[in-house]
N, C-alpha and C positions, 0 to 999 in steps of 0.2 A: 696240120698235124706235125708234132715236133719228129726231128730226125733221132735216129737210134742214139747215146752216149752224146746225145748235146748235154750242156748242163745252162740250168736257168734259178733265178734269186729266188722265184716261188718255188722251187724244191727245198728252200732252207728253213729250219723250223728257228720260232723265237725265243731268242737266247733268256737264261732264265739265270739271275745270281745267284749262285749259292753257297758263294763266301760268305764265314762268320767270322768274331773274331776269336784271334787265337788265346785260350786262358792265360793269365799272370801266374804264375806257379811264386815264382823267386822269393827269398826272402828280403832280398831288395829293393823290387817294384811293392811289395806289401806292407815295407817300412815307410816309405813314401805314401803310398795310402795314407797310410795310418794316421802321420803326418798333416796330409793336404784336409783330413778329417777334423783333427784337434784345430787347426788353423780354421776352417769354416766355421768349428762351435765359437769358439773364442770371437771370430766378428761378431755373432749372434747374442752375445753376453747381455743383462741386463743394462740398464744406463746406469748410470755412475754419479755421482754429486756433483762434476764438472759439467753435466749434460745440464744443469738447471740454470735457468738465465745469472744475471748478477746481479740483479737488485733481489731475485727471491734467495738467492743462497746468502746474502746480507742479510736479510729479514730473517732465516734461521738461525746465522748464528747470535743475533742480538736477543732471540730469548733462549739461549744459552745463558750462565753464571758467568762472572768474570773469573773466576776460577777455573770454569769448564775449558774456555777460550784459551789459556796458559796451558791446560793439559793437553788439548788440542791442536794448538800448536808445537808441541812435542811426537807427534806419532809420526809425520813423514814433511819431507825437504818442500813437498809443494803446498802441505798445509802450512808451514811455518810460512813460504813467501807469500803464500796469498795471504795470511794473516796481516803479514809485516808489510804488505803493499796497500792493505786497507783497515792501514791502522787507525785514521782518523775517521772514515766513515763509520767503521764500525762501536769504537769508545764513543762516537754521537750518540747514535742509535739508544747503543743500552743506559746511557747518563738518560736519554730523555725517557724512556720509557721505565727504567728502575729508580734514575735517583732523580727526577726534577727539583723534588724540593729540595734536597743538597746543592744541587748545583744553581739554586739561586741563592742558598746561604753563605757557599763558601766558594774563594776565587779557586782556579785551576792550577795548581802549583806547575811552574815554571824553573828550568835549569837555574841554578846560581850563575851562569856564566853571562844568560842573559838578561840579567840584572845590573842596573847602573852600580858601580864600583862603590860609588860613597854609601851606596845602601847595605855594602858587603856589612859592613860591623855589624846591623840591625838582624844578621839574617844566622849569625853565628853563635859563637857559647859566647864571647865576649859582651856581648848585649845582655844573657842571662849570667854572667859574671857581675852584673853591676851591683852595685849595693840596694837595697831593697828595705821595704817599711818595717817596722815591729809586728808583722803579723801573718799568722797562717790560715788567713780569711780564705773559704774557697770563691771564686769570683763567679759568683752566681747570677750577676749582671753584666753586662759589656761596660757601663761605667763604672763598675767594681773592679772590671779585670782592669783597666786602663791607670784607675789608682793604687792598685797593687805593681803597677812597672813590668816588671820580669817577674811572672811567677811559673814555679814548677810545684808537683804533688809532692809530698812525702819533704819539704824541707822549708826549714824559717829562717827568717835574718835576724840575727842576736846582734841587739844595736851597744851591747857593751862592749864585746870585742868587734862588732863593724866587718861580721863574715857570716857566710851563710850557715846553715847546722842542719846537717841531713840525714834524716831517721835512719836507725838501722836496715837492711835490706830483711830482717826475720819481722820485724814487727808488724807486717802484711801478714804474718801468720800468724800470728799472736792477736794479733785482732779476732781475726775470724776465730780461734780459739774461743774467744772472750763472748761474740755473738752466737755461739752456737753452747757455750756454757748458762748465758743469760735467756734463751730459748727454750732448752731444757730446764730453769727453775723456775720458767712462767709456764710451760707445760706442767710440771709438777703441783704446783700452787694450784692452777686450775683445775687440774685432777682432784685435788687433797679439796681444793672448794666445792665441786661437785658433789662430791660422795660426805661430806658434812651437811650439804643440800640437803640428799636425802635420806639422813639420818633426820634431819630436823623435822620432814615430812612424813616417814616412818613414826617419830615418837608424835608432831599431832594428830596424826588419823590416830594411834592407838591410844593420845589422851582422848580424843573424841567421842572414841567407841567408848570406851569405859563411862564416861559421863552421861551419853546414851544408853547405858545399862544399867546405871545408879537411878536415871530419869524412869525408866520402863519398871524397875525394881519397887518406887515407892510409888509408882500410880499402883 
């Protein structure tokens, strides 16, 4: 039997937490929320065109235009360097699958600088400076162009003063003036042929009838 005023650990009842925590009123701590919020959504964001391996973000941009590619590289600093760092895989790409058969017709034009020096004259006006045949054959053959030397459109070599003569810059319009004049009088002609057609067809049905009523009249 315990004595009067002793005290013992089984007289102590079990402690129970009942700390919460204390609310955020501030407008401080609730900018920082706000904060730590935006910051979560933002890691959360969708993927982005840099999230795409590199052989497949090559593969979209080569069925892209080559014109799209130039606009595209103007919208921001890291599509222009990723452009400009893949710039030969990329002009691969779309040469083979836009232009093949170009690119077995024609060579890949190369800087003047890296070109053998003695070839400079062939590659300048000097070369199309040269004197040139009596004629403004267009060179409809590659043995054609070859015997024509330097030739350019819109101009002939007059072998009596031994210079070249180079059409007016209006006569491009003057042309087509002239084709779209000579259009419109085989239009007309063909109309005006038409409709004399069938004037012609008009008078023999109605010579016809008539002959079939002169026929029907003396039976």
């Amino acid at each position: 039997m315990r004595k009067p005023g002793t005290y013992s650990e089984d007289d102590e009842e079990p402690l129970v937490d009942t700390t919460k925590a204390l609310p955020l009123r501030s407008k401080r701590t609730e900018r920082r929320q706000k904060k730590r919020h935006q910051k979560e959504a933002a890691s959360k964001q969708l993927a982005t065109l840099w999230d795409l391996p590199l052989e497949l973000l090559l593969d979209v941009l080569t069925l892209l235009r080559p014109s799209d590619i130039f606009k595209l590289s103007r919208v921001n600093h890291t599509l222009r360097d990723f452009i400009a760092r893949e710039e030969h895989e990329i002009v691969r790409k779309i040469i083979s699958q836009r232009y093949a058969v170009l690119a077995k017709c024609f060579r890949i034009p190369v800087l003047l600088k890296k070109v053998d020096e003695d070839a400079h004259p062939a590659l300048l006006d000097l070369f199309l400076e040269r004197s040139g045949p009596p004629s403004m054959d267009f060179p409809f053959h590659r043995d054609n162009y070859y015997m024509l030397e330097a030739y350019l459109p819109n101009r002939g070599w007059n072998a009596e003063v031994a210079e070249w003569r180079y059409m007016p810059a209006s006569q491009h319009d003057t042309d087509i003036q002239f084709v779209k004049a000579w259009a419109r009088r085989k239009k007309e002609v063909e109309e005006n042929e038409g409709k004399e057609a069938v004037k012609e067809l008009v008078q023999d049905a109605a010579e016809a009838e008539a002959l079939s009523n002169l026929r029907n009249g003396a039976s």
